[in-house]
N, C-alpha and C positions, 0 to 999 in steps of 0.2 A: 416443581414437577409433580403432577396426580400420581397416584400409585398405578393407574389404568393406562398411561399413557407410559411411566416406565416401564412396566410387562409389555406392552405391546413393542417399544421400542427395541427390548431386550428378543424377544421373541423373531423381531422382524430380522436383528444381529444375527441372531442363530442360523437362520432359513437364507438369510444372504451366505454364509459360510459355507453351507453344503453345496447350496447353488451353486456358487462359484468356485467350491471345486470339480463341479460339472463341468462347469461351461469353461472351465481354464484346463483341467487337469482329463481327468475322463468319467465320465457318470457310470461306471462298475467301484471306483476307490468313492462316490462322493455316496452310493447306495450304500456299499459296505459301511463306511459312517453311519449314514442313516439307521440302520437296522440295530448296528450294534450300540448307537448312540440310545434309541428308543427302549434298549433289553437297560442298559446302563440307568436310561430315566426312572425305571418301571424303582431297577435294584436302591435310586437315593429316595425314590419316594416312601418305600419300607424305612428304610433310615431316619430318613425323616420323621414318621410319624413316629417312630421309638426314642431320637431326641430331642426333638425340635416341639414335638406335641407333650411329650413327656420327661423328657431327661434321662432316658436311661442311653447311658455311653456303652452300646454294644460294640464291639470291636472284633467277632464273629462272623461277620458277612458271609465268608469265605464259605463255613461249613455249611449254612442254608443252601448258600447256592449252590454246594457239590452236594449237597442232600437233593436238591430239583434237578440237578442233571442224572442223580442217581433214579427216580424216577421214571425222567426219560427211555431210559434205557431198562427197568423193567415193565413199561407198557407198551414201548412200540416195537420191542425185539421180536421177531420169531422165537417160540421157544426150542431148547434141543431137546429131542424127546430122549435120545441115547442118554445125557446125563444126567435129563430124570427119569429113566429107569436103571441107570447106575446107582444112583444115592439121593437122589430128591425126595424120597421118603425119610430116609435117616437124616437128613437135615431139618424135614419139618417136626419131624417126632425131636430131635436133637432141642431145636427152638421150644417149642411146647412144654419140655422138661425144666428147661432155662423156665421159660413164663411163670409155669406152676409153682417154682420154687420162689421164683420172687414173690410170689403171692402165699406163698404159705408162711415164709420167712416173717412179711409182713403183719399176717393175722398173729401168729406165737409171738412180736417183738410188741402188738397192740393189747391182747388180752392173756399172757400172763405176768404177774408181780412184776417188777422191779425187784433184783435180784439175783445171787449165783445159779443159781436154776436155771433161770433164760436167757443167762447167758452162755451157760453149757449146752441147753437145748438148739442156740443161736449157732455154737459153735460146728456141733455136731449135724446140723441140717445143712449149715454151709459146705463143708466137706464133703459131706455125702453126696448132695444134689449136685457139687463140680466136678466130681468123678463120674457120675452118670452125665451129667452134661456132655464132659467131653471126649464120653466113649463110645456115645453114640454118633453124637456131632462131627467127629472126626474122621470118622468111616466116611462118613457121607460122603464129606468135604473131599477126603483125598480120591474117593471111587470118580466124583463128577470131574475135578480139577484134573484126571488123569485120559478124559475123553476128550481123542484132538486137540491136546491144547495148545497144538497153534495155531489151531481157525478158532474155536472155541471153548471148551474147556470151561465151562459154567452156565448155570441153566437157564440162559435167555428169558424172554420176558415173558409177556401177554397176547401180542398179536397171532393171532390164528388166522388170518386173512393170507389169500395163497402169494405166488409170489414173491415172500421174504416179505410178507406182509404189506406188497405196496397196493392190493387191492381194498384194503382198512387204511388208508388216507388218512380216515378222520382220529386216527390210534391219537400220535402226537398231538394235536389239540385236546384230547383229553387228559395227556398225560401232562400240561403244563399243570391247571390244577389241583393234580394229584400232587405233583410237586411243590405245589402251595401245602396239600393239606401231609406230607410226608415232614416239611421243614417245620407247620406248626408242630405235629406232635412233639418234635423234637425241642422245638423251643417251649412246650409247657411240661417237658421233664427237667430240660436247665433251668427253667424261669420256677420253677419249685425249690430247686437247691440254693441260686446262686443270687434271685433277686432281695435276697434279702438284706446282702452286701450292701457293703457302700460304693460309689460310684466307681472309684479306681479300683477297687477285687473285686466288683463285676465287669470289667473289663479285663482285667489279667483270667477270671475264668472263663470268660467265652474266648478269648484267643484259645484259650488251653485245649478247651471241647470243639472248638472249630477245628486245631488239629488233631486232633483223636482222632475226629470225622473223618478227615480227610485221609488218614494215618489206616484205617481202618478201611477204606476203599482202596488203599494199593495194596493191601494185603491180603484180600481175601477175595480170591481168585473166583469162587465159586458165585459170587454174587454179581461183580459186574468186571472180570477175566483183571482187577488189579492196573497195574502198569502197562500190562501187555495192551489195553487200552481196547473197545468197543469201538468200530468202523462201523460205515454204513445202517446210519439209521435211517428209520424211515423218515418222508415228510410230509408235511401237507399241500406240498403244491406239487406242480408236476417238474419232471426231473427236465431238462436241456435237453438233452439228447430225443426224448418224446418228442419236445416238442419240435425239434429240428426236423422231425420226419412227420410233421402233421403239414399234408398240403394248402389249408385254412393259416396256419400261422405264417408258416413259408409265402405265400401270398400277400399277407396284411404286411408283414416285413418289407417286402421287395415294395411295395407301394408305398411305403413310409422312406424307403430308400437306405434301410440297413440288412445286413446281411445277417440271417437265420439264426447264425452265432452267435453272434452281440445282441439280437431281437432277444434271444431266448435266456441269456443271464440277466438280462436286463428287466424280463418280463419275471423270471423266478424271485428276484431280490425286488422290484414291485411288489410284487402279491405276498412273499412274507411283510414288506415293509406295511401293508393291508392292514395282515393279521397284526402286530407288534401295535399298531395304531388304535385299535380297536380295544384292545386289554389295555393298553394307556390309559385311554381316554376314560373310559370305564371307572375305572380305578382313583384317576383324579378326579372325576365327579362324586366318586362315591368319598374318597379323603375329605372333599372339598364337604360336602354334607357333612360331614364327623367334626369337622373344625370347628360350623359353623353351628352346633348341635349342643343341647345341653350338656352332652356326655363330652363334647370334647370341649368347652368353658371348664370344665368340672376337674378334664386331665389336665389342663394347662393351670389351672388353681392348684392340682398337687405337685406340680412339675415346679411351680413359682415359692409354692409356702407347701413341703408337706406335713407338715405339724399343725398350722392352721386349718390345713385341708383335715386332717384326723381329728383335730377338736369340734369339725363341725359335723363329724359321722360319718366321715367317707371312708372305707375302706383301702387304701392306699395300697396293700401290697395284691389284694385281689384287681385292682385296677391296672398297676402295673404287669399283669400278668397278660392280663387282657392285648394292651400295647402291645405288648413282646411278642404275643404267638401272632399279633395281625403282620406285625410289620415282618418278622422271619418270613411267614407268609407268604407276603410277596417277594421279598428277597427270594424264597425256595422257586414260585412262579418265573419270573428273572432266570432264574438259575436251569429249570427243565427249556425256558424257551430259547440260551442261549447253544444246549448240547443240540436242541434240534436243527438251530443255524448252522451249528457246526458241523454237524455231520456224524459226530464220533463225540466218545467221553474220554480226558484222558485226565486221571487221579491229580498225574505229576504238576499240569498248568494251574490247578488252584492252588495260586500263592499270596501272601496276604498284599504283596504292594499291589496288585492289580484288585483283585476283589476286596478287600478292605480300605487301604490307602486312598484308593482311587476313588472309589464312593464315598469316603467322609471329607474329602475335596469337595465332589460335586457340590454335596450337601451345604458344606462354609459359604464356596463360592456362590452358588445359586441364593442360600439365604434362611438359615437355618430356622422352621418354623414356619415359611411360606411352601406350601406344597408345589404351588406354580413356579416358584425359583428353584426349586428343588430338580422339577424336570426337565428345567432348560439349563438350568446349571451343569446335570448330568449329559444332555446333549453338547454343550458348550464345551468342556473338561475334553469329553471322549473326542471329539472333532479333534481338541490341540494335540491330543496323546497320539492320535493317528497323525496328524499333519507332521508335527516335530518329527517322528517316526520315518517320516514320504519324506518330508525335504531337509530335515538336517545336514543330510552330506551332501548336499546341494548346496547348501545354505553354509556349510565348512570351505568348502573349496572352492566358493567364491571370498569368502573372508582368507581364504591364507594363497590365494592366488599371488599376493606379492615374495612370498616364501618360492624358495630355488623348487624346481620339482622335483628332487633329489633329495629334499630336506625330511629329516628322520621326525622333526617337529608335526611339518606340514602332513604326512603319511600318520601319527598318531593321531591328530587331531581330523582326519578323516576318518579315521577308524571307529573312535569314539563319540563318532557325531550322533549314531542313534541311542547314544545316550544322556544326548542333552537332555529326552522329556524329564528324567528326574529331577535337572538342574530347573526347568520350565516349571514343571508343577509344582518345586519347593518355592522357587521365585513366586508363580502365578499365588501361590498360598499364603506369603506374608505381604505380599502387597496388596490383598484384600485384606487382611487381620490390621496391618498398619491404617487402610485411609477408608474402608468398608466392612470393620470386622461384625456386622450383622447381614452382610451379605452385599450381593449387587439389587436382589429384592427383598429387603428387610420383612420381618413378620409383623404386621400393623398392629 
Protein backbone atom coordinates (compact mmCIF):
# COMPACT_ATOMS: atom_id res chain seq x y z
CA UNK A 1 0.00 0.00 0.00
CA UNK A 2 1.55 3.85 -1.28
CA UNK A 3 1.94 6.00 1.52
CA UNK A 4 -0.70 8.50 -0.50
CA UNK A 5 -3.30 5.97 -0.67
CA UNK A 6 -2.91 5.12 3.09
CA UNK A 7 -3.42 9.03 4.22
CA UNK A 8 -6.18 9.13 2.07
CA UNK A 9 -7.61 5.95 3.26
CA UNK A 10 -7.03 6.97 7.02
CA UNK A 11 -8.41 10.39 6.43
CA UNK A 12 -11.47 9.14 4.61
CA UNK A 13 -11.75 6.70 8.24
CA UNK A 14 -11.66 9.83 10.04
CA UNK A 15 -14.58 11.87 8.07
CA UNK A 16 -16.64 8.58 7.88
CA UNK A 17 -16.70 8.77 11.99
CA UNK A 18 -17.88 12.15 12.49
CA UNK A 19 -20.26 11.78 9.54
CA UNK A 20 -21.81 9.13 11.02
CA UNK A 21 -22.07 10.43 14.14
CA UNK A 22 -24.32 12.92 12.37
CA UNK A 23 -26.28 10.92 10.41
CA UNK A 24 -26.78 8.20 13.47
CA UNK A 25 -26.48 10.26 16.45
CA UNK A 26 -27.12 14.04 16.12
CA UNK A 27 -24.92 16.61 14.17
CA UNK A 28 -24.63 19.34 17.41
CA UNK A 29 -22.39 15.86 19.40
CA UNK A 30 -20.72 15.08 15.77
CA UNK A 31 -19.71 19.17 15.44
CA UNK A 32 -18.64 19.31 18.97
CA UNK A 33 -16.20 16.59 17.78
CA UNK A 34 -15.36 18.25 15.10
CA UNK A 35 -14.27 21.40 16.56
CA UNK A 36 -12.74 20.11 19.53
CA UNK A 37 -11.18 17.32 17.46
CA UNK A 38 -9.39 20.08 15.03
CA UNK A 39 -8.23 22.50 18.50
CA UNK A 40 -6.88 18.57 19.65
CA UNK A 41 -5.04 18.31 15.80
CA UNK A 42 -3.57 21.84 15.88
CA UNK A 43 -2.28 20.70 20.07
CA UNK A 44 -0.35 17.01 18.41
CA UNK A 45 0.94 18.97 15.63
CA UNK A 46 3.18 21.18 18.20
CA UNK A 47 3.96 17.79 19.71
CA UNK A 48 4.93 16.48 17.08
CA UNK A 49 7.24 18.78 15.76
CA UNK A 50 9.11 18.93 19.33
CA UNK A 51 9.32 14.94 19.14
CA UNK A 52 8.81 13.44 16.17
CA UNK A 53 11.00 16.35 14.21
CA UNK A 54 13.38 16.43 17.01
CA UNK A 55 13.17 14.30 20.16
CA UNK A 56 12.64 16.38 22.76
CA UNK A 57 9.97 14.48 25.10
CA UNK A 58 7.98 17.46 26.50
CA UNK A 59 5.49 16.33 28.71
CA UNK A 60 4.24 20.08 29.56
CA UNK A 61 1.33 20.39 27.17
CA UNK A 62 -0.87 21.20 29.77
CA UNK A 63 0.93 24.61 30.92
CA UNK A 64 1.24 26.08 27.22
CA UNK A 65 -2.07 25.43 26.77
CA UNK A 66 -3.40 27.10 30.07
CA UNK A 67 -0.64 29.80 29.17
CA UNK A 68 -3.08 30.35 25.61
CA UNK A 69 -6.22 30.24 27.40
CA UNK A 70 -4.72 32.55 29.80
CA UNK A 71 -4.32 34.89 26.82
CA UNK A 72 -7.61 34.60 25.88
CA UNK A 73 -8.95 36.01 28.65
CA UNK A 74 -6.52 38.84 28.85
CA UNK A 75 -7.56 40.23 25.31
CA UNK A 76 -10.94 39.70 24.82
CA UNK A 77 -12.21 40.60 28.35
CA UNK A 78 -13.61 43.90 28.99
CA UNK A 79 -11.47 45.54 31.46
CA UNK A 80 -12.78 46.57 35.06
CA UNK A 81 -11.86 50.14 35.33
CA UNK A 82 -12.88 50.05 39.38
CA UNK A 83 -9.92 47.43 39.89
CA UNK A 84 -7.59 49.28 38.08
CA UNK A 85 -8.10 52.17 39.76
CA UNK A 86 -8.04 50.23 42.94
CA UNK A 87 -4.50 48.75 42.48
CA UNK A 88 -3.67 48.26 38.82
CA UNK A 89 -1.02 50.72 39.26
CA UNK A 90 0.72 49.04 42.12
CA UNK A 91 0.62 45.83 40.42
CA UNK A 92 2.41 47.20 37.32
CA UNK A 93 5.02 49.16 39.37
CA UNK A 94 5.02 45.85 41.70
CA UNK A 95 6.01 43.79 38.35
CA UNK A 96 8.50 46.35 37.05
CA UNK A 97 10.41 46.10 40.48
CA UNK A 98 10.33 42.23 40.16
CA UNK A 99 11.85 42.94 36.13
CA UNK A 100 14.47 45.44 37.12
CA UNK A 101 15.72 43.29 39.83
CA UNK A 102 16.03 40.39 37.73
CA UNK A 103 17.92 42.37 35.56
CA UNK A 104 20.28 43.93 37.84
CA UNK A 105 20.64 40.67 39.76
CA UNK A 106 21.86 39.51 36.40
CA UNK A 107 24.39 42.24 35.16
CA UNK A 108 26.28 42.10 39.12
CA UNK A 109 26.18 37.83 38.93
CA UNK A 110 27.80 38.65 34.92
CA UNK A 111 30.49 41.44 35.51
CA UNK A 112 31.68 41.13 38.97
CA UNK A 113 34.56 38.45 40.12
CA UNK A 114 33.70 35.06 41.08
CA UNK A 115 33.75 35.43 44.61
CA UNK A 116 32.55 36.22 48.33
CA UNK A 117 31.75 39.66 47.33
CA UNK A 118 29.15 38.75 44.85
CA UNK A 119 27.94 36.51 46.49
CA UNK A 120 27.10 38.86 49.44
CA UNK A 121 26.24 41.67 46.86
CA UNK A 122 23.84 38.57 45.22
CA UNK A 123 22.55 38.02 48.56
CA UNK A 124 21.77 41.41 49.73
CA UNK A 125 19.97 42.47 46.28
CA UNK A 126 17.95 39.34 46.54
CA UNK A 127 16.46 40.47 49.90
CA UNK A 128 15.96 43.71 49.35
CA UNK A 129 14.31 43.77 45.89
CA UNK A 130 11.63 40.82 47.44
CA UNK A 131 10.69 43.09 50.13
CA UNK A 132 9.97 45.80 47.76
CA UNK A 133 8.57 43.28 45.47
CA UNK A 134 6.19 42.28 47.63
CA UNK A 135 5.09 45.36 49.33
CA UNK A 136 4.20 47.07 46.67
CA UNK A 137 2.82 43.93 44.71
CA UNK A 138 0.62 42.98 47.43
CA UNK A 139 -1.24 46.09 47.97
CA UNK A 140 -2.15 46.01 44.60
CA UNK A 141 -3.11 42.61 44.57
CA UNK A 142 -5.43 42.70 47.59
CA UNK A 143 -7.06 46.37 46.82
CA UNK A 144 -8.12 44.67 43.05
CA UNK A 145 -9.00 41.07 44.24
CA UNK A 146 -11.28 42.97 46.91
CA UNK A 147 -13.52 44.75 44.05
CA UNK A 148 -16.73 42.62 43.51
CA UNK A 149 -15.22 39.53 43.78
CA UNK A 150 -17.95 37.73 42.82
CA UNK A 151 -18.52 38.93 39.48
CA UNK A 152 -15.15 40.04 39.19
CA UNK A 153 -12.42 40.88 41.36
CA UNK A 154 -9.41 41.08 38.84
CA UNK A 155 -8.49 43.42 36.23
CA UNK A 156 -10.02 42.03 33.04
CA UNK A 157 -8.50 42.25 29.90
CA UNK A 158 -8.08 44.35 26.67
CA UNK A 159 -11.22 44.73 24.83
CA UNK A 160 -12.62 48.28 24.93
CA UNK A 161 -15.18 47.48 22.30
CA UNK A 162 -18.86 48.43 24.02
CA UNK A 163 -21.06 45.86 24.80
CA UNK A 164 -18.84 43.66 27.07
CA UNK A 165 -16.82 43.90 24.26
CA UNK A 166 -19.03 42.02 21.67
CA UNK A 167 -18.84 44.93 19.19
CA UNK A 168 -14.57 43.92 18.79
CA UNK A 169 -15.59 40.42 17.30
CA UNK A 170 -12.50 40.32 15.92
CA UNK A 171 -10.58 40.67 19.88
CA UNK A 172 -10.60 36.59 20.05
CA UNK A 173 -8.91 35.99 16.76
CA UNK A 174 -6.30 37.87 17.78
CA UNK A 175 -5.88 36.71 20.93
CA UNK A 176 -5.34 33.00 19.66
CA UNK A 177 -1.96 34.31 18.47
CA UNK A 178 -1.05 36.07 21.25
CA UNK A 179 -1.44 32.89 22.94
CA UNK A 180 0.95 31.28 20.57
CA UNK A 181 3.33 34.04 21.23
CA UNK A 182 2.64 34.32 25.38
CA UNK A 183 3.40 30.05 25.45
CA UNK A 184 6.52 30.76 23.32
CA UNK A 185 8.10 33.13 25.69
CA UNK A 186 7.43 30.77 28.15
CA UNK A 187 9.01 27.97 26.46
CA UNK A 188 12.19 29.96 25.70
CA UNK A 189 12.70 30.75 29.51
CA UNK A 190 12.21 26.77 30.35
CA UNK A 191 14.06 25.79 27.09
CA UNK A 192 17.06 27.97 28.47
CA UNK A 193 17.27 26.15 31.87
CA UNK A 194 15.93 22.82 31.23
CA UNK A 195 16.98 21.72 27.53
CA UNK A 196 20.09 21.05 28.40
CA UNK A 197 18.83 17.86 30.25
CA UNK A 198 18.56 14.65 29.17
CA UNK A 199 15.57 13.42 27.80
CA UNK A 200 13.78 11.88 31.01
CA UNK A 201 14.71 15.30 33.46
CA UNK A 202 13.40 17.23 30.66
CA UNK A 203 10.41 15.73 30.94
CA UNK A 204 10.16 15.48 34.89
CA UNK A 205 10.93 19.32 34.48
CA UNK A 206 8.23 20.49 32.07
CA UNK A 207 5.56 18.48 34.04
CA UNK A 208 7.00 20.31 37.11
CA UNK A 209 6.70 23.98 35.29
CA UNK A 210 3.59 23.09 33.51
CA UNK A 211 2.19 22.88 37.01
CA UNK A 212 3.69 25.79 38.52
CA UNK A 213 1.73 27.40 35.51
CA UNK A 214 -1.15 26.04 36.24
CA UNK A 215 -0.62 26.19 40.18
CA UNK A 216 -0.14 29.98 39.60
CA UNK A 217 -3.46 30.59 37.61
CA UNK A 218 -5.65 29.43 40.55
CA UNK A 219 -4.05 31.44 42.62
CA UNK A 220 -3.79 34.49 41.78
CA UNK A 221 -7.04 36.09 41.64
CA UNK A 222 -6.07 39.26 40.30
CA UNK A 223 -4.89 38.14 36.83
CA UNK A 224 -7.42 35.80 35.64
CA UNK A 225 -10.30 35.80 39.14
CA UNK A 226 -8.20 32.07 39.94
CA UNK A 227 -10.78 29.09 40.45
CA UNK A 228 -13.58 31.37 40.81
CA UNK A 229 -13.11 30.88 36.91
CA UNK A 230 -13.78 33.63 33.87
CA UNK A 231 -17.44 33.20 32.07
CA UNK A 232 -18.59 34.80 29.24
CA UNK A 233 -16.08 35.57 26.78
CA UNK A 234 -16.29 36.90 23.91
CA UNK A 235 -16.48 35.33 20.36
CA UNK A 236 -15.87 35.58 16.92
CA UNK A 237 -18.97 34.35 15.58
CA UNK A 238 -22.40 35.47 16.30
CA UNK A 239 -24.05 34.31 19.58
CA UNK A 240 -27.71 31.87 18.97
CA UNK A 241 -29.80 33.77 20.31
CA UNK A 242 -28.78 36.92 17.55
CA UNK A 243 -29.13 34.91 15.33
CA UNK A 244 -32.57 33.40 16.46
CA UNK A 245 -34.06 36.92 15.98
CA UNK A 246 -32.52 37.81 12.72
CA UNK A 247 -35.63 37.51 10.10
CA UNK A 248 -32.90 36.54 7.16
CA UNK A 249 -31.64 33.43 9.33
CA UNK A 250 -35.20 32.55 10.59
CA UNK A 251 -36.16 32.30 6.92
CA UNK A 252 -33.26 30.35 5.35
CA UNK A 253 -33.95 27.87 8.28
CA UNK A 254 -37.58 27.32 7.80
CA UNK A 255 -36.85 26.60 4.08
CA UNK A 256 -33.99 24.15 4.77
CA UNK A 257 -36.83 22.84 7.08
CA UNK A 258 -35.18 23.25 10.70
CA UNK A 259 -36.10 25.17 13.24
CA UNK A 260 -34.13 28.61 14.28
CA UNK A 261 -32.78 26.68 17.35
CA UNK A 262 -30.93 23.74 15.91
CA UNK A 263 -30.27 26.35 12.63
CA UNK A 264 -28.51 28.55 14.77
CA UNK A 265 -26.05 26.03 16.95
CA UNK A 266 -25.59 24.33 14.23
CA UNK A 267 -24.65 27.55 12.12
CA UNK A 268 -22.22 28.86 15.29
CA UNK A 269 -20.20 25.46 15.75
CA UNK A 270 -19.99 25.69 11.46
CA UNK A 271 -18.46 28.86 11.44
CA UNK A 272 -15.97 28.19 14.36
CA UNK A 273 -15.34 24.80 12.76
CA UNK A 274 -14.42 27.69 9.59
CA UNK A 275 -12.04 29.20 11.76
CA UNK A 276 -10.27 26.02 13.66
CA UNK A 277 -9.81 24.75 9.68
CA UNK A 278 -8.14 27.58 8.47
CA UNK A 279 -5.23 27.75 11.41
CA UNK A 280 -5.00 24.01 10.63
CA UNK A 281 -4.45 24.07 7.56
CA UNK A 282 -2.17 26.89 7.69
CA UNK A 283 0.03 25.39 10.06
CA UNK A 284 0.36 21.94 8.40
CA UNK A 285 1.39 23.48 5.25
CA UNK A 286 3.66 25.59 6.83
CA UNK A 287 5.06 22.13 9.23
CA UNK A 288 4.86 20.33 5.99
CA UNK A 289 7.53 23.02 4.38
CA UNK A 290 9.78 22.86 7.56
CA UNK A 291 9.90 19.01 7.19
CA UNK A 292 10.68 19.12 3.94
CA UNK A 293 13.20 22.05 4.25
CA UNK A 294 16.91 22.05 4.82
CA UNK A 295 16.44 23.30 8.37
CA UNK A 296 14.14 20.53 9.09
CA UNK A 297 16.70 17.43 7.26
CA UNK A 298 19.22 19.30 9.53
CA UNK A 299 16.62 18.73 12.92
CA UNK A 300 15.91 15.18 12.18
CA UNK A 301 19.97 14.62 11.73
CA UNK A 302 20.18 16.07 15.32
CA UNK A 303 17.27 14.21 16.59
CA UNK A 304 18.80 10.77 14.88
CA UNK A 305 22.77 11.25 15.78
CA UNK A 306 23.39 14.40 17.94
CA UNK A 307 26.93 14.20 18.33
CA UNK A 308 27.43 13.53 14.63
CA UNK A 309 25.17 16.34 14.05
CA UNK A 310 27.62 18.67 16.53
CA UNK A 311 30.89 17.30 14.82
CA UNK A 312 29.53 18.64 11.70
CA UNK A 313 28.98 22.37 13.21
CA UNK A 314 25.59 22.49 14.05
CA UNK A 315 24.56 23.88 16.92
CA UNK A 316 22.35 21.42 18.67
CA UNK A 317 21.14 23.18 21.78
CA UNK A 318 20.41 26.52 19.94
CA UNK A 319 18.30 24.31 17.50
CA UNK A 320 16.66 22.61 19.99
CA UNK A 321 15.38 25.71 21.41
CA UNK A 322 14.16 26.88 18.19
CA UNK A 323 11.75 23.48 18.17
CA UNK A 324 10.52 24.13 21.56
CA UNK A 325 9.32 27.61 21.43
CA UNK A 326 7.65 26.67 17.77
CA UNK A 327 5.87 23.78 18.98
CA UNK A 328 4.76 25.32 22.71
CA UNK A 329 3.68 27.82 20.17
CA UNK A 330 1.22 26.23 18.87
CA UNK A 331 0.26 24.14 21.65
CA UNK A 332 -0.39 27.80 23.50
CA UNK A 333 -2.55 28.71 19.90
CA UNK A 334 -4.51 25.27 20.60
CA UNK A 335 -4.87 26.43 23.98
CA UNK A 336 -6.39 30.45 23.56
CA UNK A 337 -8.61 28.72 20.70
CA UNK A 338 -10.04 26.04 22.96
CA UNK A 339 -11.06 28.86 26.01
CA UNK A 340 -12.76 30.66 23.29
CA UNK A 341 -14.88 27.56 22.30
CA UNK A 342 -15.43 27.29 25.66
CA UNK A 343 -16.80 30.05 26.73
CA UNK A 344 -15.00 30.54 29.94
CA UNK A 345 -11.30 29.62 31.53
CA UNK A 346 -11.28 27.37 34.39
CA UNK A 347 -7.64 26.73 36.13
CA UNK A 348 -9.09 23.59 37.70
CA UNK A 349 -9.86 21.42 34.15
CA UNK A 350 -6.08 21.58 33.09
CA UNK A 351 -5.19 18.27 34.06
CA UNK A 352 -2.39 16.33 32.70
CA UNK A 353 -4.42 12.94 31.48
CA UNK A 354 -6.44 15.23 29.13
CA UNK A 355 -3.80 17.89 27.88
CA UNK A 356 -0.89 15.85 28.16
CA UNK A 357 -1.77 12.06 28.13
CA UNK A 358 -4.17 12.66 25.40
CA UNK A 359 -2.06 14.40 23.01
CA UNK A 360 1.17 12.07 23.14
CA UNK A 361 -1.65 9.30 22.22
CA UNK A 362 -2.59 11.24 19.33
CA UNK A 363 0.86 11.78 18.38
CA UNK A 364 1.95 7.41 18.71
CA UNK A 365 -1.32 6.64 17.25
CA UNK A 366 -1.40 8.98 14.21
CA UNK A 367 2.57 8.44 13.62
CA UNK A 368 5.22 10.01 15.25
CA UNK A 369 7.21 12.26 12.79
CA UNK A 370 4.37 12.40 10.02
CA UNK A 371 2.82 15.77 10.58
CA UNK A 372 -0.30 14.47 8.57
CA UNK A 373 -0.78 11.40 10.93
CA UNK A 374 -0.22 13.54 13.60
CA UNK A 375 -3.63 15.53 12.82
CA UNK A 376 -5.78 12.86 12.04
CA UNK A 377 -4.42 10.84 14.76
CA UNK A 378 -5.44 13.79 16.95
CA UNK A 379 -8.97 13.94 15.16
CA UNK A 380 -9.26 10.12 15.50
CA UNK A 381 -8.18 9.70 19.56
CA UNK A 382 -10.54 12.91 20.36
CA UNK A 383 -13.68 11.30 18.33
CA UNK A 384 -13.02 7.80 20.60
CA UNK A 385 -12.53 9.91 23.90
CA UNK A 386 -16.00 11.67 23.04
CA UNK A 387 -17.74 8.36 21.68
CA UNK A 388 -16.55 5.92 24.61
CA UNK A 389 -17.68 8.92 26.83
CA UNK A 390 -21.58 9.15 24.53
CA UNK A 391 -22.11 5.45 24.59
CA UNK A 392 -20.27 3.57 27.11
CA UNK A 393 -23.25 3.19 29.37
CA UNK A 394 -25.16 2.17 26.55
CA UNK A 395 -22.75 -0.04 25.48
CA UNK A 396 -22.54 -1.43 29.61
CA UNK A 397 -26.15 -2.16 29.74
CA UNK A 398 -26.51 -3.77 26.90
CA UNK A 399 -23.39 -6.12 28.02
CA UNK A 400 -24.70 -6.93 31.43
CA UNK A 401 -28.49 -6.96 30.38
CA UNK A 402 -28.23 -10.72 31.21
CA UNK A 403 -27.47 -9.59 34.98
CA UNK A 404 -30.86 -9.50 37.34
CA UNK A 405 -31.69 -5.60 37.45
CA UNK A 406 -31.24 -5.64 40.97
CA UNK A 407 -27.81 -6.72 40.60
CA UNK A 408 -25.23 -4.55 42.66
CA UNK A 409 -22.55 -5.88 39.89
CA UNK A 410 -24.78 -4.89 37.03
CA UNK A 411 -25.53 -1.08 38.76
CA UNK A 412 -21.41 -0.73 39.32
CA UNK A 413 -20.62 -1.51 36.16
CA UNK A 414 -23.17 1.10 34.85
CA UNK A 415 -21.69 3.50 36.77
CA UNK A 416 -18.25 3.11 35.81
CA UNK A 417 -18.99 2.96 32.15
CA UNK A 418 -17.73 6.43 31.50
CA UNK A 419 -14.73 5.36 32.40
CA UNK A 420 -14.01 2.89 30.13
CA UNK A 421 -12.13 5.75 27.87
CA UNK A 422 -9.11 5.18 30.14
CA UNK A 423 -9.29 1.41 29.69
CA UNK A 424 -9.89 2.38 25.65
CA UNK A 425 -7.09 4.64 25.22
CA UNK A 426 -4.60 2.38 27.38
CA UNK A 427 -5.90 -0.56 25.09
CA UNK A 428 -6.11 1.67 21.78
CA UNK A 429 -2.07 2.56 22.91
CA UNK A 430 -0.51 -0.82 23.05
CA UNK A 431 -2.05 -2.35 20.38
CA UNK A 432 -0.60 0.33 18.18
CA UNK A 433 3.01 -0.14 20.10
CA UNK A 434 2.58 -3.96 19.77
CA UNK A 435 1.50 -4.46 15.77
CA UNK A 436 2.10 -0.43 14.45
CA UNK A 437 4.62 1.17 17.05
CA UNK A 438 5.62 3.88 14.27
CA UNK A 439 2.27 4.75 13.99
CA UNK A 440 -0.86 4.12 11.70
CA UNK A 441 1.07 6.78 9.27
CA UNK A 442 4.62 5.91 9.77
CA UNK A 443 7.28 8.97 9.16
CA UNK A 444 8.92 7.96 5.66
Amino acid sequence: MTDTLRTSLFAVFVALLILGTGFLDNWNLALVILNYGLISAIMALGVNLQWGLAGLFNVGVMGFVALGGLASVLITMPPVTEAWAAGGGRVLLGLAIGAAAIAVLVTVYKRMAKGRTRNLVMIVLSIASFFAFRTVFDGGVSAIESVNPSLSGYLGGLNFGGDAGRDWWWMPIIAWPVGGLLAAGAAWAIGKVALGLRSDYLAIATLGIAEIIVAVLKNENWMSRGVLNVTGLPRPVPYETDLQVDPAFVTAANDLGIDATTASTLAVKLLYAGLFSVFLIVLLLLAQRALHSPWGRMMRAIRDNEVAAEAMGKDVTRRHLQIFIIGSAICGLAGAMMTTLDGQMTPAAYQPLRFTFLVWVMVIVGGSGNNIGSVLGGMLIWWLWVAVGEYGPDLMIWATSALHAESALKASLIDSAPQMRFLVMGTVLLLILRFSPRGILPEK
